[in-house]
Residue frames as qw, qx, qy, qz and C-alpha x, y, z in Angstrom:
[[0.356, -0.746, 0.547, 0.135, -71.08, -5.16, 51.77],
 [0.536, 0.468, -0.695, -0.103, -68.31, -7.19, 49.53],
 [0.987, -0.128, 0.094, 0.013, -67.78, -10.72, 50.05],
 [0.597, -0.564, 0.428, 0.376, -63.95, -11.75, 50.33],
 [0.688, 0.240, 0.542, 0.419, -63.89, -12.90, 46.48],
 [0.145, 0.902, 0.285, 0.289, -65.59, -9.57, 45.25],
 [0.435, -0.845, 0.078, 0.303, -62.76, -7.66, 47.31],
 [0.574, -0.319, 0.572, 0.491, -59.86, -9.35, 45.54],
 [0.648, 0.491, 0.396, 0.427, -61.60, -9.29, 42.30],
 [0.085, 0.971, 0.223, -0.026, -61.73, -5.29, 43.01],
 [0.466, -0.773, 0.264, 0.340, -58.37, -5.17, 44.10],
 [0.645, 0.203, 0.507, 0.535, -57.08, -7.40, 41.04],
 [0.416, 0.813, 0.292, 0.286, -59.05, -4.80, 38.77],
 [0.262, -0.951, 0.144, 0.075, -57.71, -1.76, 40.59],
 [0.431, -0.590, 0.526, 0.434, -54.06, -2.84, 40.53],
 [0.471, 0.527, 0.522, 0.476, -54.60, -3.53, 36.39],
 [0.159, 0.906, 0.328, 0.213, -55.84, -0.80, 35.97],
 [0.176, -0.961, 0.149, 0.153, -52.80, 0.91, 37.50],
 [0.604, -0.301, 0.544, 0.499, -50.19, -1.23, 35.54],
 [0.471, 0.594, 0.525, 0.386, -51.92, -0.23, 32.08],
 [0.275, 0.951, -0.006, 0.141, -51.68, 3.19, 32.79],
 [0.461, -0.609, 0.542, 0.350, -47.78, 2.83, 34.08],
 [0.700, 0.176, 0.574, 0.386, -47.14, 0.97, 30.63],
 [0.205, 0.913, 0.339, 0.094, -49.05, 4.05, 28.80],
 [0.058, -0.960, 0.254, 0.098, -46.62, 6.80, 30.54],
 [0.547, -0.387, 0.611, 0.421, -43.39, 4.03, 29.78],
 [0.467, 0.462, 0.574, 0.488, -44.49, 4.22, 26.12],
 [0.109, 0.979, 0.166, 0.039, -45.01, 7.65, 26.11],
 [0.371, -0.744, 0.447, 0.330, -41.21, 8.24, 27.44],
 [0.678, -0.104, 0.562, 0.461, -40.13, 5.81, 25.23],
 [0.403, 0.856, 0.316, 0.068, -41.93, 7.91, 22.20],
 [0.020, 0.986, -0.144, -0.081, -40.27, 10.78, 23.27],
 [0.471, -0.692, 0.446, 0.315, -36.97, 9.34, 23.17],
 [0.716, 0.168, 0.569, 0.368, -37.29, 8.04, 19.97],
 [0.329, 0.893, 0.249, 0.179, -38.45, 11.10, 18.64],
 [0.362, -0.836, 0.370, 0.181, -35.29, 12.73, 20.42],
 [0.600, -0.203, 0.648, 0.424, -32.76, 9.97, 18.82],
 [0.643, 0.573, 0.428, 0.273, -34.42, 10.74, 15.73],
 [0.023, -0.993, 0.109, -0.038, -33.58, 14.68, 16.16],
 [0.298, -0.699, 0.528, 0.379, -29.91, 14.41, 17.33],
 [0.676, 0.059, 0.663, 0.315, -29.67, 11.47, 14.10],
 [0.409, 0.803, 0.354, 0.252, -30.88, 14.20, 11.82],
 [0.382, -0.910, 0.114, 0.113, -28.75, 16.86, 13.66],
 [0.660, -0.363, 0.524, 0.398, -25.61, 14.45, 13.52],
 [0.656, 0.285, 0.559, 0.419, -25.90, 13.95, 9.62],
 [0.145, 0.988, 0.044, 0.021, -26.11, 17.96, 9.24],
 [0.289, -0.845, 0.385, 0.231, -23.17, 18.45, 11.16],
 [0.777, -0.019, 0.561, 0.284, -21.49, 15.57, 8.69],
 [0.715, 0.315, 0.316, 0.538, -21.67, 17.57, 6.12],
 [0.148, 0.959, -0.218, 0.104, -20.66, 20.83, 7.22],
 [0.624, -0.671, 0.344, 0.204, -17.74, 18.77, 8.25],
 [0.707, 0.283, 0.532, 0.370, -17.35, 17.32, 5.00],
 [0.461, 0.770, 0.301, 0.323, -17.73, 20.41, 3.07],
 [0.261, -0.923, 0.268, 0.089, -15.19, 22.17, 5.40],
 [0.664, -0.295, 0.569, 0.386, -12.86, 19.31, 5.05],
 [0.613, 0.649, 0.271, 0.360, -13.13, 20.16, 0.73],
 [0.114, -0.986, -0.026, 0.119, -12.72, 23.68, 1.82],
 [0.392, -0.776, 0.421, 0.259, -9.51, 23.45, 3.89],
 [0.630, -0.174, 0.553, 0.517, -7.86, 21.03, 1.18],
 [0.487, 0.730, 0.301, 0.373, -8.85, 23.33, -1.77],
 [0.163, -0.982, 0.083, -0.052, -7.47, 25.99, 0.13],
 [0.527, -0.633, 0.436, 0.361, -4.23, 24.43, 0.92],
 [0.698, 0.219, 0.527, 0.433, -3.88, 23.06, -2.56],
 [0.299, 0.919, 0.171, 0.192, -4.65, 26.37, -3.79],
 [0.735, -0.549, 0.302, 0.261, -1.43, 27.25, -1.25],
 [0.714, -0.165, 0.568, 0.376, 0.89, 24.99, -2.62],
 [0.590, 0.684, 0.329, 0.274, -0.05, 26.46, -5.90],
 [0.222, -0.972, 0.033, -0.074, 0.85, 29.71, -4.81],
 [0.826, -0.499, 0.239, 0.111, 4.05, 28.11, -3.02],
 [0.702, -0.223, 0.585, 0.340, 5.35, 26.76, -5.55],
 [0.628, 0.751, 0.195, 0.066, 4.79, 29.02, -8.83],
 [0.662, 0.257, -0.015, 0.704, 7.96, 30.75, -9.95],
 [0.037, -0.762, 0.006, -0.646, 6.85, 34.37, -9.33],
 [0.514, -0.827, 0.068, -0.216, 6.21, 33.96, -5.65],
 [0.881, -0.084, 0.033, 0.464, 9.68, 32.03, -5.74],
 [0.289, 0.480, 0.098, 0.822, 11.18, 35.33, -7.32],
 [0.276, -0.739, -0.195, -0.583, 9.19, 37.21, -4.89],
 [0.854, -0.493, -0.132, 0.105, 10.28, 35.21, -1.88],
 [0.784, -0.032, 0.049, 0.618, 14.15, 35.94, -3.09],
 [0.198, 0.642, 0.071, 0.738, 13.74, 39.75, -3.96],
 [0.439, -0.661, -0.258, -0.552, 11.95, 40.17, -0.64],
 [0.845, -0.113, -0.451, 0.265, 14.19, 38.37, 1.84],
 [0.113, -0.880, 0.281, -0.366, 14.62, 40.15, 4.82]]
């Protein structure tokens, strides 16, 4: 049978031994979440530049427009066509 010291030491060991492997699964979560943050951070900088390369789009498009808008023919066209 254990002596009082040899109890506690077990218990000490025993309750280590269950904070090392809590740390383990709190580093494991954290992993994952880093690896997540990395995903949406790669994700995010996609979606930047289809936003960017829409935003060219739409202003080539409108400038293209304004071209349009503002040539003589479609002026002439605009006045022949007036309903």
């Amino acid at each position: 049978m254990m002596d009082k010291d040899e109890i506690i030491i077990q218990t000490l060991e025993n309750e280590n031994q269950l904070l090392k492997q809590n740390i383990k699964k709190e580093m494991n979560k954290n992993e994952a979440l880093i690896t997540e943050i990395d995903g949406l951070k790669n994700e995010n900088e996609k979606l930047k530049e289809i936003t960017n390369k829409e935003r060219e789009e739409k202003q080539m498009l409108e400038n293209r427009l304004n071209r349009i808008t503002n040539s003589r023919s479609y002026k002439i066209y605009k006045i022949l066509f007036r309903r």
